[in-house]
N, C-alpha and C positions, 0 to 999 in steps of 0.2 A: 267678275274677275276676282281673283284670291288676294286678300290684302297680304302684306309682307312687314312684318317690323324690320327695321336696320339696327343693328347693335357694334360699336368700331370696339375692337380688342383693345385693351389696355396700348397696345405695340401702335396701333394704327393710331390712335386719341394722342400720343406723345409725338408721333412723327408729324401730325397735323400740325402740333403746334407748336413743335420743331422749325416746319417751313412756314409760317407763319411770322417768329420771332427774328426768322433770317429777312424774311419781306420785311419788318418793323423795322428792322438797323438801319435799313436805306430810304424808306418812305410810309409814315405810317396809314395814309390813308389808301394808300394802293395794297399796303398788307391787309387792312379792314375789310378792303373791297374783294380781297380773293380769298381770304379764310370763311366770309359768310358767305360768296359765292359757291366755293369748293364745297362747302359743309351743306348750302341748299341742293346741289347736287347730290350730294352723296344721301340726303335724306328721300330725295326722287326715288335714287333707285326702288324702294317701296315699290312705286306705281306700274314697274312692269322691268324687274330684273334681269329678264330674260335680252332686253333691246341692245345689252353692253357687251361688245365682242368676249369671246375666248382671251385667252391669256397668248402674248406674244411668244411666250419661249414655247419651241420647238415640246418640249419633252412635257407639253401642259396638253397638248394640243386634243388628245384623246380624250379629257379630264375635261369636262361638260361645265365641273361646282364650281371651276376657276373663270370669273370672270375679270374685265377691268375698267372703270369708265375712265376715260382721258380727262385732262379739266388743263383750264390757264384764262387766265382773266379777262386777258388779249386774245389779239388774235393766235398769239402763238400758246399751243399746250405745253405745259409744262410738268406736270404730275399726272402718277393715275392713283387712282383707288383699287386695290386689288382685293375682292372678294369671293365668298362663294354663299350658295343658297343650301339651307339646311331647311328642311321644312317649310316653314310658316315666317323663317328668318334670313335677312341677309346678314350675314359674319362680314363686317371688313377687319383685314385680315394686315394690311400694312398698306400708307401713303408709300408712293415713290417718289422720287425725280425720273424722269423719263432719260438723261442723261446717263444713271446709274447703272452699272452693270448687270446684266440677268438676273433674277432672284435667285433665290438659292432654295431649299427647300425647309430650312430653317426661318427664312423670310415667310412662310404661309403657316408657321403655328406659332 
């Protein structure tokens, strides 16, 4: 099987810890427990990038590179990870809130 590095863009690495700082304000060890969860997920993807659906919006849908893995600590999800696979790499590309409006296409570079 082809290994895969992960590399999160500057954009992605900021909104991590973004939502991270917002989980701290209210409880720090529930923020601890989903930022190193979130972050061991999103190092997975590696192992087989392919298993993490297409991207939700409509106009992604043809666009194969755009993937997203869902994540939330609980039971309930709360964020994705939106990436794409370039070779030998996955690009994550921006953290969401699942709440958040569509991307936009400024949101994936």
């Amino acid at each position: 099987m082809k290994k895969y590095a992960v590399a999160l863009t500057p954009r992605a690495d900021r909104e991590l810890e973004e939502a991270a700082d917002w989980y701290a304000s209210r409880d720090l060890e529930i923020a601890y427990r989903w930022y190193i969860g979130f972050r061991t997920e999103i190092m997975k993807i590696a192992e087989d990038p392919f298993r993490h659906g297409l991207l939700t919006e409509q106009r992604y849908h043809n666009r194969s590179e755009y993937r997203q893995l869902i994540y939330g600590s609980g039971q309930k999800k709360t964020h994705r990870a939106v990436y794409r696979i370039l070779d030998d790499v996955v690009e994550v590309l921006t953290i969401a809130h699942l709440s958040r409006d569509e991307l936009k296409d400024e949101d994936l570079y």
